[in-house]
C-alpha positions, 0 to 999 in steps of 0.5 A, spaced: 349 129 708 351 123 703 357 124 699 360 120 692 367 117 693 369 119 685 371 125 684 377 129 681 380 135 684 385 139 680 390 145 683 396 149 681 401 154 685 407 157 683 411 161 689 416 165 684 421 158 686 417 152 683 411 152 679 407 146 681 402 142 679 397 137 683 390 132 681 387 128 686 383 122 684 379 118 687 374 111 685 370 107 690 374 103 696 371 099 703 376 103 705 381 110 705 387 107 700 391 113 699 397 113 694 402 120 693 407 120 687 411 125 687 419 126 686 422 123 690 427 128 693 420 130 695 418 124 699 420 128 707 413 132 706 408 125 703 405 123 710 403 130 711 400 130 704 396 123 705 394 127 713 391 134 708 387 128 704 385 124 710 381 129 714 377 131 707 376 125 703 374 119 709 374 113 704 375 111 697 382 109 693 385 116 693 391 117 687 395 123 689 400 127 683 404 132 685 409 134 679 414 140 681 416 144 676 423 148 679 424 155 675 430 156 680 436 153 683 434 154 690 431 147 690 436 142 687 444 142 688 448 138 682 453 135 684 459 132 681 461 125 684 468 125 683 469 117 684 464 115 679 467 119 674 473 116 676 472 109 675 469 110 668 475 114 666 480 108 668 475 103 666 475 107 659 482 107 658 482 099 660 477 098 655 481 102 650 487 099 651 485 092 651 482 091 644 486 098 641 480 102 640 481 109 636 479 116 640 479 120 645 475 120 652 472 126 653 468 131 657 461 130 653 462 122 655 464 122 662 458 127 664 453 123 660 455 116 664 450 115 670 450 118 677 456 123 674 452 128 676 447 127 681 441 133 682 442 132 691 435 136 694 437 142 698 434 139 705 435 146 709 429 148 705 424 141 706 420 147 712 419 151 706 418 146 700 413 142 704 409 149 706 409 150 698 407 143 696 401 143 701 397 149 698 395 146 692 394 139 696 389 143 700 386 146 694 385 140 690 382 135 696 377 141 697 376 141 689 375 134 690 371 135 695 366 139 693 365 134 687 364 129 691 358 132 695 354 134 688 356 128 687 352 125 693 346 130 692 345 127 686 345 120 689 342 122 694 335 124 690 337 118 686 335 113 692 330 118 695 326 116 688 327 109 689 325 109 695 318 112 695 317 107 689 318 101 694 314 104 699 309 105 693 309 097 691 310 095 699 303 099 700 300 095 695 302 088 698 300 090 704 293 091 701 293 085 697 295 080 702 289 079 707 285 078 700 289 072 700 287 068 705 281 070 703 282 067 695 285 061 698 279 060 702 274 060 697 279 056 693 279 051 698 271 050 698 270 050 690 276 045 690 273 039 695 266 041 693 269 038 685 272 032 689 267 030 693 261 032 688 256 032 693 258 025 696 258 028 703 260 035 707 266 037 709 264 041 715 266 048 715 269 048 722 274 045 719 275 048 712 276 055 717 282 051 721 285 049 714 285 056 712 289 058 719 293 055 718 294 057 711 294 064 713 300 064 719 304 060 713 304 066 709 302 071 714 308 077 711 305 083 717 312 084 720 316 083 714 312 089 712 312 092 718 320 092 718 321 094 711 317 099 712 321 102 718 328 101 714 326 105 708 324 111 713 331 109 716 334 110 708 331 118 708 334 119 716 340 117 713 340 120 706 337 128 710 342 127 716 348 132 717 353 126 718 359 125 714 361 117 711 354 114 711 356 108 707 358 103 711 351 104 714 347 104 708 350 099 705 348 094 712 341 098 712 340 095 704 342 088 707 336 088 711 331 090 705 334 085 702 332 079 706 325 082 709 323 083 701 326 075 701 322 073 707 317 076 704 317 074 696 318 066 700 311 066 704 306 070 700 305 065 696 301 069 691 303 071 684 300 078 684 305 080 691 311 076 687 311 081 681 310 086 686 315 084 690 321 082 683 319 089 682 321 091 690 327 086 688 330 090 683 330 097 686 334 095 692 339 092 687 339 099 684 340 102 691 346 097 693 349 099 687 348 106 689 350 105 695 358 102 693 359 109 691 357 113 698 363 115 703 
């Protein structure tokens, strides 16, 4: 069973305390990037949030929102911090006295200077915070999830496609390959029978050596042979029950790619070219789609 890396994943829960709200993205990665933003009074539960993300989501870039809504004050303390007030009172009375500035220094202005009050999170309840946190991080990752997995169905009969249709061209140059050393044979004879015009003969011993070695030049057997054994290994992987098969797939298309090199370089044949540019282009198709596979 293959599986997309993109997806989103969307969840909302509310404990009667906090109302909070969590999406989950992800995009094609070589690896598991996996990124939380969240407040940061929450921050003690993060690495229990990217623990829930990992054992759903192997690999991709993953981007974490977590946005906490309070409807209580269970959560948060404010608290005054009385030397910093001071210090702007004392620093305002200064200023006001040094260039004989006119008016009062209220509550309004003091309360409104930064780090005057400060929202100071209730860490005697991190246990039960985290536990409210995790529920719609776990919903969102099994949304996610379950996106990815339809995803990677439609990827999977994708690749399945593409892969019968190189099967269906690589039948073809098996068929068409031992025809051309005959072609290349009888090419050989009509062209010194031109050169020679009846002066003398070339014995026939010797356009059959020609020929042979012709033939172990171009000969594409095995490369056919071993191309057609990774497309069976393409639909073993795509109908296995395994998990995270894109490092895999992406080697396996690696190695089509050079036997379809190999063997568009020895053909030496127009017709098993064009054949092979159209093989060529569907393993490009399958590579690209194999960058998006966990």
């Amino acid at each position: 069973m293959i599986k997309s890396m993109t997806g989103f994943g969307r969840s909302e829960y509310s404990d009667g305390k906090r109302n909070i709200t969590v999406e989950i993205k992800s995009v094609n990665h070589r690896y598991s990037d996996i990124s939380v933003k969240m407040p940061r009074r929450y921050g003690f539960a993060e690495d229990k949030v990217k623990n829930i993300v990992k054992s759903r989501l192997r690999r991709g870039k993953i981007d974490v929102s977590i946005m906490v809504e309070n409807i209580t004050e269970n959560d948060i303390n404010i608290k005054l911090n009385e030397p910093i007030a001071r210090q702007y009172y004392e620093n305002l009375k200064t200023l006001q006295s040094t260039f004989e500035l006119c008016g009062d220094i209220s509550l309004r202005l003091l309360a409104t200077m930064p780090d005057v009050m400060k929202a100071i999170p209730d860490v005697d309840d991190e246990e039960e915070i985290t536990g409210a946190i995790l529920i719609p991080v776990e919903e969102a990752a099994a949304n996610l999830e379950n996106m990815r997995t339809i995803e990677g169905e439609k990827l999977a009969e994708d690749l399945l496609i593409k892969g019968e249709n190189i099967k269906t061209l690589l039948d073809k140059i098996a068929e068409r390959a031992p025809l051309v050393v005959v072609d290349y044979t009888a090419k050989l004879r009509e062209r010194i029978a031109e050169l020679l015009a009846g002066s003398a003969v070339v014995p026939e011993d010797r356009i059959l050596t020609e020929a042979a070695i012709f033939a172990d030049k171009c000969a594409i057997d095995e490369e056919i042979t071993r191309l057609n054994s990774h497309l069976l290994q393409l639909k073993k992987i795509i109908g296995s029950d395994n998990e995270a098969e894109g490092k895999k797939l992406d080697f396996l298309v690696q190695e089509m790619n050079r036997e379809a090199n190999t063997i568009g370089s020895k053909a030496n044949d127009i017709t098993i070219t064009n054949y092979m540019l159209e093989i060529k282009s569907e393993i490009e198709k399958i590579r690209e789609q194999v960058q998006n596979i966990e």
